[in-house]
KOLVO-374361 format. One line per 10 residues: number of its first residue (from 1); their letters; for each residue x, y, z of N, C-alpha, C, O, CB. Coordinates in Angstrom, 2 decimals, padded with zeros to 5 digits. Glycine has a CB too. Example, Ala and Ser with C-alpha at 12.3 -4.5 7.8 and 13.67 -1.06 7.14 Angstrom:
! residues 2
1> AS> 013.19,-005.69,007.80,012.30,-004.50,007.80,013.20,-003.30,007.80,014.24,-003.32,008.46,011.31,-004.47,009.05; 012.85,-002.25,007.08,013.67,-001.06,007.14,012.90,000.03,007.87,013.41,001.14,008.04,014.08,-000.60,005.72
END
This chain:
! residues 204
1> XXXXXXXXXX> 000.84,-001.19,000.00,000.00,000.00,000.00,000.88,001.25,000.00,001.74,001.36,000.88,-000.96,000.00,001.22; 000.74,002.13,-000.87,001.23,003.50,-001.15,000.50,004.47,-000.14,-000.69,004.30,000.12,000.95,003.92,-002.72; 001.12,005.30,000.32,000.40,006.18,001.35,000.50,007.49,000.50,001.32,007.64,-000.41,001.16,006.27,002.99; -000.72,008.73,001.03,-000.24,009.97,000.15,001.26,010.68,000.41,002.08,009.99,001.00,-001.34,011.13,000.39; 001.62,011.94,000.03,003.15,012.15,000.48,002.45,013.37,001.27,001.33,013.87,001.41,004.62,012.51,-000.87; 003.89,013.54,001.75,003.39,014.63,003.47,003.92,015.75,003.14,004.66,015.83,002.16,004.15,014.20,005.30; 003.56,017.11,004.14,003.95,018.48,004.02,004.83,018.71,005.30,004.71,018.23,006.42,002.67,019.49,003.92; 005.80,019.63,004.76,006.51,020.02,005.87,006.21,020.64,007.41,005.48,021.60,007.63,007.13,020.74,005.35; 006.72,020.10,008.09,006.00,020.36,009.69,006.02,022.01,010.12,005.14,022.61,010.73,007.05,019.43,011.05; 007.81,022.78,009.40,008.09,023.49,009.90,008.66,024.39,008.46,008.67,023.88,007.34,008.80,023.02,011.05
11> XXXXXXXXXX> 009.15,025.86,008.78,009.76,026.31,007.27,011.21,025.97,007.22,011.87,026.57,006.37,009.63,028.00,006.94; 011.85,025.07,008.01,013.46,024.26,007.55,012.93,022.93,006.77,013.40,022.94,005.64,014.66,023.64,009.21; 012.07,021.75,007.00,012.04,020.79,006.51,011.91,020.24,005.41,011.70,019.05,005.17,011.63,020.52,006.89; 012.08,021.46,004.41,011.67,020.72,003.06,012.90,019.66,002.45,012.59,018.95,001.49,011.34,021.99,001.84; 013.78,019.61,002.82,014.73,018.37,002.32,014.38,017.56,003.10,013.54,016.99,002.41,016.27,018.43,002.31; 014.36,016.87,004.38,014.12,015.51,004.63,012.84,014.95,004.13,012.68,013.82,003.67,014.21,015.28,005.98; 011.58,016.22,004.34,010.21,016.16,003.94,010.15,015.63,002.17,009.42,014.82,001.59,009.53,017.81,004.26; 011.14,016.41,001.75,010.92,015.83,-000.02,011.74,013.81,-000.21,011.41,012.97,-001.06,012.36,017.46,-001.45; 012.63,013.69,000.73,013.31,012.66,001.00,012.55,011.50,001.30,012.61,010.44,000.68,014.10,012.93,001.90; 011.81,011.78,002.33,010.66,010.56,002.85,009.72,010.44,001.45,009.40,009.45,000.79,009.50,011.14,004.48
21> XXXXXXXXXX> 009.41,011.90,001.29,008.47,011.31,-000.22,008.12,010.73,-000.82,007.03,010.19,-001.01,008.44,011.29,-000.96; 009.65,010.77,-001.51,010.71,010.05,-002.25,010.47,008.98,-001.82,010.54,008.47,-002.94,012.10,010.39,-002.13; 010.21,008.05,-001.13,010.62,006.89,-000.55,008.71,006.41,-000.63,008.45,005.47,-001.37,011.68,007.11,001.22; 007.91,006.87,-000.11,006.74,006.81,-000.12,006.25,006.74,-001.55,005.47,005.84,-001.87,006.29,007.78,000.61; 006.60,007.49,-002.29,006.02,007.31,-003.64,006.86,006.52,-004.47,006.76,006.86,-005.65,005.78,008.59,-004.33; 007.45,005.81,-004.32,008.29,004.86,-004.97,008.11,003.22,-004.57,008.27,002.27,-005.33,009.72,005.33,-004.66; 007.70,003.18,-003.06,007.81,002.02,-002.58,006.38,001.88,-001.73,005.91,002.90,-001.22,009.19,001.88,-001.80; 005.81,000.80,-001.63,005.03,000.22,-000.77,005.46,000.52,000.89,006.56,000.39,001.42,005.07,-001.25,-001.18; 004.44,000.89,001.35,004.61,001.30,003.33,005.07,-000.29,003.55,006.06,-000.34,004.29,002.57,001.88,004.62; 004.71,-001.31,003.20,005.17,-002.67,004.26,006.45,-002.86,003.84,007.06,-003.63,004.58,004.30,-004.24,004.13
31> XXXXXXXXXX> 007.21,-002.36,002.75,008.49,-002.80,002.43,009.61,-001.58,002.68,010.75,-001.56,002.23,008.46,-003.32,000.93; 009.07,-000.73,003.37,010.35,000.38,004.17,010.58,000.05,005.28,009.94,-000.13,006.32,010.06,001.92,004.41; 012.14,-000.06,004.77,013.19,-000.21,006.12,012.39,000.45,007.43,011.35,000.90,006.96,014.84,000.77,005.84; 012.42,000.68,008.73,012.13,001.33,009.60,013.26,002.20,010.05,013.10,003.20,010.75,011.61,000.57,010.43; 014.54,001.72,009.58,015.71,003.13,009.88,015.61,004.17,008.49,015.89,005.37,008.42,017.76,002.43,010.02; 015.20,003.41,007.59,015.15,004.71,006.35,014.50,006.02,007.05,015.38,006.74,007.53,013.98,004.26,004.82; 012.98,006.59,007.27,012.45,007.34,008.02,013.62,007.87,009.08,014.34,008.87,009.02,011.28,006.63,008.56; 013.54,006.91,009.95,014.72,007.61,011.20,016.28,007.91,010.73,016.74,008.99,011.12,014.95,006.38,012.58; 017.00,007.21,010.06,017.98,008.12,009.41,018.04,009.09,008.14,019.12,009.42,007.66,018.82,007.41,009.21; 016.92,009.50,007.68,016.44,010.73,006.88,016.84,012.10,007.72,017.52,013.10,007.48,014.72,010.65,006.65
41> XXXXXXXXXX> 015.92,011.53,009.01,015.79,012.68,009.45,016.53,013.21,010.52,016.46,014.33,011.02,014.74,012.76,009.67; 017.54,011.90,010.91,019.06,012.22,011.59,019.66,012.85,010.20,019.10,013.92,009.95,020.11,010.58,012.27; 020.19,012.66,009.67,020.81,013.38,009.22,020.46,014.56,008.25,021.47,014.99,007.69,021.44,012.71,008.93; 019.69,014.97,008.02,019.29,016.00,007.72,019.15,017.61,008.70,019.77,017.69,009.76,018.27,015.47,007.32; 018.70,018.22,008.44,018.38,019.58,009.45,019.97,019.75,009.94,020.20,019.76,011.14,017.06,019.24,011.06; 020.81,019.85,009.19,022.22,020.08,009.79,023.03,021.57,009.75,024.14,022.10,009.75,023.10,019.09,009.05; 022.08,021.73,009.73,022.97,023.43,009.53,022.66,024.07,011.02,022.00,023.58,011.93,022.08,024.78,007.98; 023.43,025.45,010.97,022.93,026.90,011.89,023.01,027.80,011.06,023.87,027.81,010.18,023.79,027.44,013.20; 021.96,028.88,011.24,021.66,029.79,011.28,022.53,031.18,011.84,023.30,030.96,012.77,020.75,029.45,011.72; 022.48,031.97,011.55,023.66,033.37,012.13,023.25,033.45,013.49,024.12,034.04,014.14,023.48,035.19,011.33
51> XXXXXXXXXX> 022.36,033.13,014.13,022.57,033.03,015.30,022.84,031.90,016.23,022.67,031.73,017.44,021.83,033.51,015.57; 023.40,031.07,015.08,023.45,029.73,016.28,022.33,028.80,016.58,022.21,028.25,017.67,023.67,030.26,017.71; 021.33,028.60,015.39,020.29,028.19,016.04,020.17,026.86,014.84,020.04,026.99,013.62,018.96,029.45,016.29; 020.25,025.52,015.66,020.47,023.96,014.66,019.52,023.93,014.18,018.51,023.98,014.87,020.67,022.48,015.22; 019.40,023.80,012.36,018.50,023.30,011.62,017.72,024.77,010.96,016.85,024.72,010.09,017.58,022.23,012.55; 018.27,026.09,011.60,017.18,026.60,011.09,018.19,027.42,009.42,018.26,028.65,009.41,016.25,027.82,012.51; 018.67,026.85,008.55,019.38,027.67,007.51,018.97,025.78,006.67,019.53,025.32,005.67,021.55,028.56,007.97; 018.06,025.21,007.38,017.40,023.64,006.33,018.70,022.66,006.28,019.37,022.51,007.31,016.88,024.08,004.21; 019.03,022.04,005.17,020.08,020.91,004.99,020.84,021.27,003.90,020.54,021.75,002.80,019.51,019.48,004.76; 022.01,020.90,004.50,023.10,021.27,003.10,023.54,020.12,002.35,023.59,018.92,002.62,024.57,022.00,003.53
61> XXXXXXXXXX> 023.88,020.83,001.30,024.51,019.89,000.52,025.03,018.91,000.69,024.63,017.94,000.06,025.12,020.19,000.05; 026.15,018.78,001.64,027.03,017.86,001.86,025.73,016.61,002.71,025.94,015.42,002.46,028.54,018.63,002.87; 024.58,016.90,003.57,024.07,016.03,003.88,023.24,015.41,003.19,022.90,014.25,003.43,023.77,016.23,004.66; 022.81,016.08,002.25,022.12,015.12,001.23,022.44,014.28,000.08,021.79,013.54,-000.66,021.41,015.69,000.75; 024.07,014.75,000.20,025.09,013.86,-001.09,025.02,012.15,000.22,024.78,011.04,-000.24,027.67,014.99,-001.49; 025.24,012.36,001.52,025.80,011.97,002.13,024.17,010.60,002.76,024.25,009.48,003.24,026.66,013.27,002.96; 023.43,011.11,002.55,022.40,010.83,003.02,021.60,009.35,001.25,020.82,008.41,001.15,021.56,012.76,003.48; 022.53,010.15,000.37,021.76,009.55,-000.74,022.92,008.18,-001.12,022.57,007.13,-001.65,021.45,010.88,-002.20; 024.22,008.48,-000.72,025.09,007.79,-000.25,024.53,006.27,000.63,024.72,005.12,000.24,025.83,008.82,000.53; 023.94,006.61,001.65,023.71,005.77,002.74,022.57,005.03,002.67,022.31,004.09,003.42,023.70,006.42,003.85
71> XXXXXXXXXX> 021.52,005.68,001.30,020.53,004.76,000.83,021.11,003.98,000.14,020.70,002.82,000.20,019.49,005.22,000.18; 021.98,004.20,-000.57,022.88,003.04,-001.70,023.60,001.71,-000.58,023.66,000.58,-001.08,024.65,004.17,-002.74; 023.94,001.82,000.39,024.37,001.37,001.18,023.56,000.20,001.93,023.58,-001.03,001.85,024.72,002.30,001.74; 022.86,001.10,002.70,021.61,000.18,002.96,020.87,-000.70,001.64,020.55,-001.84,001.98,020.46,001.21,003.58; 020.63,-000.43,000.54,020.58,-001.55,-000.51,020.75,-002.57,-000.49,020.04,-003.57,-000.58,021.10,-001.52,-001.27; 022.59,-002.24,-000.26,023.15,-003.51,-000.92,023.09,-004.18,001.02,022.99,-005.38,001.27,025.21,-003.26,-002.07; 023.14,-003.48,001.72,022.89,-004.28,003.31,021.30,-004.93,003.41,021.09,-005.92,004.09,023.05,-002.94,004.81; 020.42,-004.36,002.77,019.34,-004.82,003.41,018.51,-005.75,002.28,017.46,-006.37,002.46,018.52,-003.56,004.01; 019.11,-005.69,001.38,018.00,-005.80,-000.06,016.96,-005.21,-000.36,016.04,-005.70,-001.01,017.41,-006.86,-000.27; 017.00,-003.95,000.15,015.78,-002.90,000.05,016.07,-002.15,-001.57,017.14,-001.55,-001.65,015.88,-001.53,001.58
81> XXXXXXXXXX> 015.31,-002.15,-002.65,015.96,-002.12,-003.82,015.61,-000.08,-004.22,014.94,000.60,-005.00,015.14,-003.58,-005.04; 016.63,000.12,-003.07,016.58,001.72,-003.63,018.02,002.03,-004.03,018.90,001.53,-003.33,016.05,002.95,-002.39; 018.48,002.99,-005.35,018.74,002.90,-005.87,019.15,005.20,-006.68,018.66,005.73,-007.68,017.93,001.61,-006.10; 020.15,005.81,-005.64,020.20,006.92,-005.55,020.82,007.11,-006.07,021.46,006.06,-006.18,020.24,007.39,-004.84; 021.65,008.51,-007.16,022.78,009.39,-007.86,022.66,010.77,-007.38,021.71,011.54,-007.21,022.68,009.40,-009.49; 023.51,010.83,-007.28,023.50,012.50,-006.22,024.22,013.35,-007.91,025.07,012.90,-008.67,025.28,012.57,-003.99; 023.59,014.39,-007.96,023.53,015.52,-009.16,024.06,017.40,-008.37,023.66,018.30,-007.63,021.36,015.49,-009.84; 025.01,017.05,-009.07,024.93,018.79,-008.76,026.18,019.64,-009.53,027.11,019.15,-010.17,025.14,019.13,-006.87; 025.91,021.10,-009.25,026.42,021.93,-010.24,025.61,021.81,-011.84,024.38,021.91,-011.89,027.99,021.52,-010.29; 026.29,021.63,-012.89,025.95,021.90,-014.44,025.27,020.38,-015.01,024.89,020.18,-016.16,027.57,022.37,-015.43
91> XXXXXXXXXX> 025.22,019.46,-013.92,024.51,018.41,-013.96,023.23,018.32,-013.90,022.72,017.51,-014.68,024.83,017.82,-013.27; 022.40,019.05,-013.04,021.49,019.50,-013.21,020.92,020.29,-013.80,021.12,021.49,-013.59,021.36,019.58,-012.71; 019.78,019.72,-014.97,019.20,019.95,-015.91,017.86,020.18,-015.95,017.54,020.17,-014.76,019.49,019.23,-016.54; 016.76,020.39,-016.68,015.21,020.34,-016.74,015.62,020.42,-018.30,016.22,021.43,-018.67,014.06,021.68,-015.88; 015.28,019.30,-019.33,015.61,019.43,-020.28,015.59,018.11,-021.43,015.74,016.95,-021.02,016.62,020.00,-019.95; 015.40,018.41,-022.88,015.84,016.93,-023.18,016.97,015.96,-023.35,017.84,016.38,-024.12,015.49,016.77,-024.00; 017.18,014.88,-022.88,017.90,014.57,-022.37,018.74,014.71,-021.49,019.91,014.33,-021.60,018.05,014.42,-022.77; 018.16,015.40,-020.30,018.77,015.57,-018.89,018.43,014.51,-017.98,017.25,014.21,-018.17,018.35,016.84,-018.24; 018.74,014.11,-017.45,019.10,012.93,-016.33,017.76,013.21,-015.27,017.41,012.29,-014.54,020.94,013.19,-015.42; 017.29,014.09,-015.23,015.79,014.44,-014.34,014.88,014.12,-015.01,013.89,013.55,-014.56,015.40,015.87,-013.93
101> XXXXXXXXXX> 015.03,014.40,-016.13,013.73,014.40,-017.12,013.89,012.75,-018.05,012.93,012.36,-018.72,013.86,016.07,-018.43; 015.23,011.90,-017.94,015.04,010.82,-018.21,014.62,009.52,-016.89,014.37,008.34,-017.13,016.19,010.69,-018.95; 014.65,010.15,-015.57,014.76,009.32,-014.41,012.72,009.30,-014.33,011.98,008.34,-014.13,015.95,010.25,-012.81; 012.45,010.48,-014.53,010.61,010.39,-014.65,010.27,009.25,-015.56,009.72,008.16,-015.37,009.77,011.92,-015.43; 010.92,010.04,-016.94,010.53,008.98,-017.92,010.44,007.67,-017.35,009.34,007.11,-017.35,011.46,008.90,-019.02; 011.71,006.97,-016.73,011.56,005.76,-016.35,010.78,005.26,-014.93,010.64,004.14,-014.43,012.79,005.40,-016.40; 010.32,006.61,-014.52,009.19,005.82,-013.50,010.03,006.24,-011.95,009.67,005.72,-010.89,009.04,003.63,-013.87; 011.02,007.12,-012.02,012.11,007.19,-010.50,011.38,008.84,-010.33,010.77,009.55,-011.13,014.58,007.08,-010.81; 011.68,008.96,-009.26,011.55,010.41,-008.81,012.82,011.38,-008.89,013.91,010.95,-009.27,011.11,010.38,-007.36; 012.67,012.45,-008.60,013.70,013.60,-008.14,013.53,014.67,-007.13,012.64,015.51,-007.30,014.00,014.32,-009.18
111> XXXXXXXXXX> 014.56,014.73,-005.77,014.62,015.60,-005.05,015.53,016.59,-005.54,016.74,016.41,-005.65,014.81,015.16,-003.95; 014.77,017.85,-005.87,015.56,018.98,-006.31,015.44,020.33,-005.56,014.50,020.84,-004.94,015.24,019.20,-007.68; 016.59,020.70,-005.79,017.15,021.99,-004.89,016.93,023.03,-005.98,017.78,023.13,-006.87,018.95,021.91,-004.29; 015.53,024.06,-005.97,015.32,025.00,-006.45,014.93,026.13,-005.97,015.08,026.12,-004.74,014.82,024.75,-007.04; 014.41,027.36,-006.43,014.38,028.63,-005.79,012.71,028.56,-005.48,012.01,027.99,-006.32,015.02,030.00,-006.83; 012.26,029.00,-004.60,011.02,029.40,-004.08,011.20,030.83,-003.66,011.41,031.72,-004.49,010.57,028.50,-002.93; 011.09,031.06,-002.15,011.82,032.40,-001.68,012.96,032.42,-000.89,013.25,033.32,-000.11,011.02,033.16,-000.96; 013.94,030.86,-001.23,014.84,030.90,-000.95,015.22,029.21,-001.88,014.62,028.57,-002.75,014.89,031.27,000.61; 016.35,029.05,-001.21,016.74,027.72,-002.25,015.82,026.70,-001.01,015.60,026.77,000.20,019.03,027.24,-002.57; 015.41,025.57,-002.39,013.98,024.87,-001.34,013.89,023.58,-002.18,013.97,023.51,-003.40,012.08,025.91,-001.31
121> XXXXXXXXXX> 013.71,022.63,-001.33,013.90,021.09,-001.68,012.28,020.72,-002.37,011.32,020.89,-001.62,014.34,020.01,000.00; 012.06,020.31,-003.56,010.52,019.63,-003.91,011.11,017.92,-004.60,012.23,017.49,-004.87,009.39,020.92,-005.51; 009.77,017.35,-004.68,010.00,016.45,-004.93,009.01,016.53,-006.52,007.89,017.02,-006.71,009.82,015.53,-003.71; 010.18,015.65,-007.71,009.51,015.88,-009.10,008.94,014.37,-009.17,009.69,013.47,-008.78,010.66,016.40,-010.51; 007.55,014.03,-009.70,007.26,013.01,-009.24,006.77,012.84,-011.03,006.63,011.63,-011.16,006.25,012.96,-007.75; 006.60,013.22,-011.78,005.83,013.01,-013.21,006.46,013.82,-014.14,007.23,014.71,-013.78,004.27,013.40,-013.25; 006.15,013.54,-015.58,006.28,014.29,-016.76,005.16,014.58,-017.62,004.43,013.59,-017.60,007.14,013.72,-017.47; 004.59,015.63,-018.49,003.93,015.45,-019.40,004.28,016.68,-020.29,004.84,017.57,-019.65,002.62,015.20,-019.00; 004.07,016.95,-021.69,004.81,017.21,-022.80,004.79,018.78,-022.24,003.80,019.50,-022.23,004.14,016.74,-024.40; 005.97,019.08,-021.83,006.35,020.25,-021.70,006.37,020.86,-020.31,006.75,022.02,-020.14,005.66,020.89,-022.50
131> XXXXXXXXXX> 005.92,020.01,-019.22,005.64,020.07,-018.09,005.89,019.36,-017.14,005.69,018.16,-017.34,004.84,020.16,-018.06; 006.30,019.67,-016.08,006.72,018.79,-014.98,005.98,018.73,-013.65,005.96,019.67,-012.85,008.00,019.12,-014.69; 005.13,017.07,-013.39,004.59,017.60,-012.31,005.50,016.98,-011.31,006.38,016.16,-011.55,003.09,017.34,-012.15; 004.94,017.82,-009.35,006.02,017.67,-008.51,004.82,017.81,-007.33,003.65,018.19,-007.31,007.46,018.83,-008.66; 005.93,017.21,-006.20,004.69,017.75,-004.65,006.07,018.55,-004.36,007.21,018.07,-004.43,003.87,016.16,-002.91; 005.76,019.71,-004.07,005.92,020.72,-003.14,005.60,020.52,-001.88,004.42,020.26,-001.63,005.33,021.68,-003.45; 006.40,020.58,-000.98,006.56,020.10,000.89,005.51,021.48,001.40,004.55,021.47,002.17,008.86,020.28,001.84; 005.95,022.31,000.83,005.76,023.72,001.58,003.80,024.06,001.44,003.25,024.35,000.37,006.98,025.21,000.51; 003.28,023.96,002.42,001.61,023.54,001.95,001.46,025.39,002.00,001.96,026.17,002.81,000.26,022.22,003.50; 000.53,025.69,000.76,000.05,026.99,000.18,-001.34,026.53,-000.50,-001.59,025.60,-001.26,001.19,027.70,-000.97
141> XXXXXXXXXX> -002.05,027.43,000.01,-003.72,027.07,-000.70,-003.56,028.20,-002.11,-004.01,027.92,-003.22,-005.51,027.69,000.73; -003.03,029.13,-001.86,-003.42,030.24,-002.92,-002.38,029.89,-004.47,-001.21,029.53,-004.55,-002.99,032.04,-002.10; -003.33,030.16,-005.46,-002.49,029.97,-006.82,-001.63,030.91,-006.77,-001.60,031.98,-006.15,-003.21,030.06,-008.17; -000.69,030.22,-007.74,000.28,031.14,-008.13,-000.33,032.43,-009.28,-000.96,032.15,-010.30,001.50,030.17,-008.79; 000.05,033.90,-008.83,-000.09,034.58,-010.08,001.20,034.39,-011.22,001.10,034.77,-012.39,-000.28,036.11,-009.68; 001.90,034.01,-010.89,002.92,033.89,-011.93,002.85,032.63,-013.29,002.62,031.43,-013.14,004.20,033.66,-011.01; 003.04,033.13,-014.19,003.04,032.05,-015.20,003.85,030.74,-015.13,004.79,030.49,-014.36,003.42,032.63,-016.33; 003.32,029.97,-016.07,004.23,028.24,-015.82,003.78,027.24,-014.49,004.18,026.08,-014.39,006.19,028.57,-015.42; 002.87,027.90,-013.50,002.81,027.16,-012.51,001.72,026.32,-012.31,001.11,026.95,-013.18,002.96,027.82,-011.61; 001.08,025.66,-012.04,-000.41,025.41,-012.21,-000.42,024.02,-010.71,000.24,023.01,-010.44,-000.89,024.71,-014.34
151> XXXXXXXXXX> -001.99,025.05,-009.85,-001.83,023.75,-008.77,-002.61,022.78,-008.91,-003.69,022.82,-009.51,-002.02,024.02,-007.40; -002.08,021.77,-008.32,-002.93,020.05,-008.44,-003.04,019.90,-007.34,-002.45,020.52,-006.45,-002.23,018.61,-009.06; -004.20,018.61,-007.18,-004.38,018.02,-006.02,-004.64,016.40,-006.25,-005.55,015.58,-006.14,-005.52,018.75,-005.30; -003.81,016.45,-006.48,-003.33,014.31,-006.34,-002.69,013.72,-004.88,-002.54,014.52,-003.96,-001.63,013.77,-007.67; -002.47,012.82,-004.76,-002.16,012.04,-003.63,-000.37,012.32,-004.16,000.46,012.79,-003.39,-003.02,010.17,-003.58; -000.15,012.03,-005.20,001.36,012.31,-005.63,002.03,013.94,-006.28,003.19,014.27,-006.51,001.56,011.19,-006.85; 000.96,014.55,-006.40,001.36,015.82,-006.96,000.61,016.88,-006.33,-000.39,016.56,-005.71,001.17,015.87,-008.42; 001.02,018.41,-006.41,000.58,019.05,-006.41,000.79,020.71,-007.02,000.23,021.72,-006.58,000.44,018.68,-005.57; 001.61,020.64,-007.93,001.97,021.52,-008.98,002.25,020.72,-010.14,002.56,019.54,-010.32,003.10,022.38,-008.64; 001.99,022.11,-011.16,002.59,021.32,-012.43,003.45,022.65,-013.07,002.94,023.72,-013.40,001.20,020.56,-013.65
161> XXXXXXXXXX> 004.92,022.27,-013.15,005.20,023.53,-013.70,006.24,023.71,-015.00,006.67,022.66,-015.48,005.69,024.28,-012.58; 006.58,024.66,-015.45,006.40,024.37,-017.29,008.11,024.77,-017.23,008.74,025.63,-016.62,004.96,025.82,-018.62; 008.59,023.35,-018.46,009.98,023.86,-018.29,010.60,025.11,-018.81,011.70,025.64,-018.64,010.72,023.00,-018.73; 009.82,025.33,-019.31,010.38,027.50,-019.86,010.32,028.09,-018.44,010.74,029.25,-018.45,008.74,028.88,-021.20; 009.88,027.59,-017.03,009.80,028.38,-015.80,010.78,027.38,-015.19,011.41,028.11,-014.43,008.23,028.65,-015.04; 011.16,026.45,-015.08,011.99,025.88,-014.47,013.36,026.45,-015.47,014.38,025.94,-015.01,011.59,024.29,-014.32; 013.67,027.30,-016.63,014.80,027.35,-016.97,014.98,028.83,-017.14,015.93,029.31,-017.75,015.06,026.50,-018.03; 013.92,029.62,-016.52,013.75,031.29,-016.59,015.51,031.66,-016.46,016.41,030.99,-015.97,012.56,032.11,-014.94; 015.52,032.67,-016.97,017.18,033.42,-016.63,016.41,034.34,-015.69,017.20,035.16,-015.21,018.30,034.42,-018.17; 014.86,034.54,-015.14,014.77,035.30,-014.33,014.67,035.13,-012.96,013.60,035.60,-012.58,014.08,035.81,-014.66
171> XXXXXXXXXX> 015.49,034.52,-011.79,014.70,033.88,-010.47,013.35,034.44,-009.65,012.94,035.51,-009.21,015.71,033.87,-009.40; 012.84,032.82,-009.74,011.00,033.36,-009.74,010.78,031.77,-008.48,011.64,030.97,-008.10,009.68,033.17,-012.20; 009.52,031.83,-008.18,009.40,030.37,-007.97,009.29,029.16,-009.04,008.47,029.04,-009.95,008.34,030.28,-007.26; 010.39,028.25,-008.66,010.40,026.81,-009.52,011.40,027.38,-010.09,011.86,026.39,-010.66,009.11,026.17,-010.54; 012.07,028.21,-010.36,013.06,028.33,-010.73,014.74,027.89,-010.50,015.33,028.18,-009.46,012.79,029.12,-010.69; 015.39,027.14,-011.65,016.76,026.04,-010.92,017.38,027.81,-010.60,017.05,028.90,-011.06,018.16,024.46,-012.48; 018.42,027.34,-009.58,019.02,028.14,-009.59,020.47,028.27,-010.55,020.60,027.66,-011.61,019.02,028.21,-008.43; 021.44,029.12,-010.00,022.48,029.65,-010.72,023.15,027.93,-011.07,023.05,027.12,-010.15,023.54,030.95,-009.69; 023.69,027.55,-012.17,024.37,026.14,-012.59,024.57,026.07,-011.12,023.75,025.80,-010.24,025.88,026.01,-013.77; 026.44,026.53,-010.97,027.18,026.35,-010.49,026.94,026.03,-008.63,027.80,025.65,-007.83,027.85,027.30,-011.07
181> XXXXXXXXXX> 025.13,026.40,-008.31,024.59,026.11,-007.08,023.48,024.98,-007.08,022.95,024.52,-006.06,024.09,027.35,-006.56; 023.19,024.60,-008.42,022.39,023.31,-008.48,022.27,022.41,-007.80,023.27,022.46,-007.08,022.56,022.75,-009.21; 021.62,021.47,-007.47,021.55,019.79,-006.64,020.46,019.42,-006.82,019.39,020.01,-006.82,021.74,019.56,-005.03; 020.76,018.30,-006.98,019.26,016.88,-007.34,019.99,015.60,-006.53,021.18,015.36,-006.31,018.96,016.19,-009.71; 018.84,014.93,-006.18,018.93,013.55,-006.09,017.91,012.79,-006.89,016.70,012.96,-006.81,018.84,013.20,-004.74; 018.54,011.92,-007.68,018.01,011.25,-008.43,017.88,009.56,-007.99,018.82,008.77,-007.95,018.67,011.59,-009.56; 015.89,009.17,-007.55,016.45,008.03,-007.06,015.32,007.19,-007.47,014.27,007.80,-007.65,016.87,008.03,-005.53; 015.33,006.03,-007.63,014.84,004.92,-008.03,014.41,003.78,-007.33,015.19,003.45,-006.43,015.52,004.60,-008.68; 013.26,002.97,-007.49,012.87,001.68,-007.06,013.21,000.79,-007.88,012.49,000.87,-008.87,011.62,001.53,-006.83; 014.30,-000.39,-008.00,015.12,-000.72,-008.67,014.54,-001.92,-009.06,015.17,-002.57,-009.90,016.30,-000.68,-008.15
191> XXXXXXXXXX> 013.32,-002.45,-008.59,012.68,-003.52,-009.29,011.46,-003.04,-010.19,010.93,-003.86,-010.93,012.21,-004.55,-008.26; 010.80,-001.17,-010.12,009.56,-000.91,-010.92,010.42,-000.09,-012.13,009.92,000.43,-013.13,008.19,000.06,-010.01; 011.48,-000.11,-011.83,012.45,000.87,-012.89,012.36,000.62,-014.59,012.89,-000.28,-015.25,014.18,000.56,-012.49; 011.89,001.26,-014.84,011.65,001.31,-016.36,013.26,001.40,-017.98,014.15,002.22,-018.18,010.62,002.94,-016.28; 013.04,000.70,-018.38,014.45,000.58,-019.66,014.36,001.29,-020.27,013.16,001.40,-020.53,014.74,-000.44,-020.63; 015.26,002.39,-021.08,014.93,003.55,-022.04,014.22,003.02,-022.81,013.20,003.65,-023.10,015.93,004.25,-022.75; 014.47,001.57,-023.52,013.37,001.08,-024.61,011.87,001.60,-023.71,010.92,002.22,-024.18,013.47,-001.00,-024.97; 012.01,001.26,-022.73,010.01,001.28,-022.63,009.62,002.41,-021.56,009.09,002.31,-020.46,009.14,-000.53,-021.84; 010.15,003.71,-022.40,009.44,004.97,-021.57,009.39,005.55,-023.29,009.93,005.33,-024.37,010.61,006.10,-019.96; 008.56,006.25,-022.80,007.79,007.22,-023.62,008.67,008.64,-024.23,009.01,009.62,-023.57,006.54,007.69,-022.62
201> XXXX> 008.85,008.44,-025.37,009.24,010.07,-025.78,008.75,011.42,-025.94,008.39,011.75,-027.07,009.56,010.11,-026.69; 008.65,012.57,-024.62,008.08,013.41,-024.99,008.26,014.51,-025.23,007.60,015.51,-024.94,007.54,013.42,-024.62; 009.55,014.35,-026.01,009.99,015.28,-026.84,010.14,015.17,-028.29,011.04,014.51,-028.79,010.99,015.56,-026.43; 008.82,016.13,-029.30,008.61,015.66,-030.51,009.04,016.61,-031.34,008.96,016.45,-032.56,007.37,015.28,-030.75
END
């Protein structure tokens, strides 16, 4: 049984919150580890803030290279068939043939590090021709006035937003940020994982 995906408790959590997701929308609740959940969220929330205050500047980089690391790990320890690539800098793409937009195709998700009103973790859960849908951690009832965005209400999604706004040169929301500050995790259920032969091309 698939459960819906969850919203962030607090305004630091959107990386572990897009992480569990990740894990929820990929895999069946009876077949998660019980330390996956609890080491998500150890290691995550690792930063301070200018005043000294743990967790509140969200999760950095280094813990989520480190964190996507330790799902690969647990894999091959547990036979739990998850299946992570940590992305960042000019690696990260929204595009054809970019490694985000071929990991949907095949049925995997993506935790990506993009701009909201600050740099902010969502989870990309779908594709459709020209559009990317995603759940957003951060719960907002009101539409966006800005173009490219459009809200949903699925158990797995709840935006859909257009890759001309995910590749703006202008920073907006959904917007990647600067290359050279990029990050994704790109991760997979390694037994529903789809072969380039049998995903769909939707770029015509």
């Amino acid at each position: 049984m698939k459960i819906p995906l969850r919203y962030q408790m607090t305004d630091y959590d959107c990386g572990p919150t897009s992480m569990l997701n990740a894990v929820s929308f990929l895999f069946e609740r009876e077949d998660i580890p019980p330390e996956v959940p609890k080491y998500i969220m150890l290691y995550c929330l690792d930063t301070y803030n200018t005043h000294g205050e743990s967790g509140k500047s969200g999760t950095s980089k280094m813990a989520m290279m480190f964190l996507a690391n330790w799902l690969n790990q647990l894999s091959n320890a547990k036979n739990f068939p998850i299946y992570c690539r940590y992305l960042q800098g000019r690696e990260v793409t929204v595009g054809e043939n970019s490694e985000t937009v071929e990991a949907l195709q095949q049925g995997g998700s993506v935790v990506l590090r993009l701009w909201y009103d600050c740099p902010h973790y969502v989870l990309l859960t779908g594709i459709r021709s020209g559009e990317i849908e995603m759940f957003d951690p951060y719960y907002r009832k009101r539409p966006f006035s800005c173009g490219g965005v459009e809200m949903l209400n699925t158990a797995f999604s709840n935006r859909s937003v257009s890759f001309e706004r995910f590749n703006s040169s202008k920073r907006g929301y959904y917007t990647l940020e600067e290359p050279d500050e990029r990050e994704a995790v790109v991760i997979f259920n390694a037994n529903t994982r789809k072969s380039p032969e049998d995903t769909i091309e939707y770029f015509l």
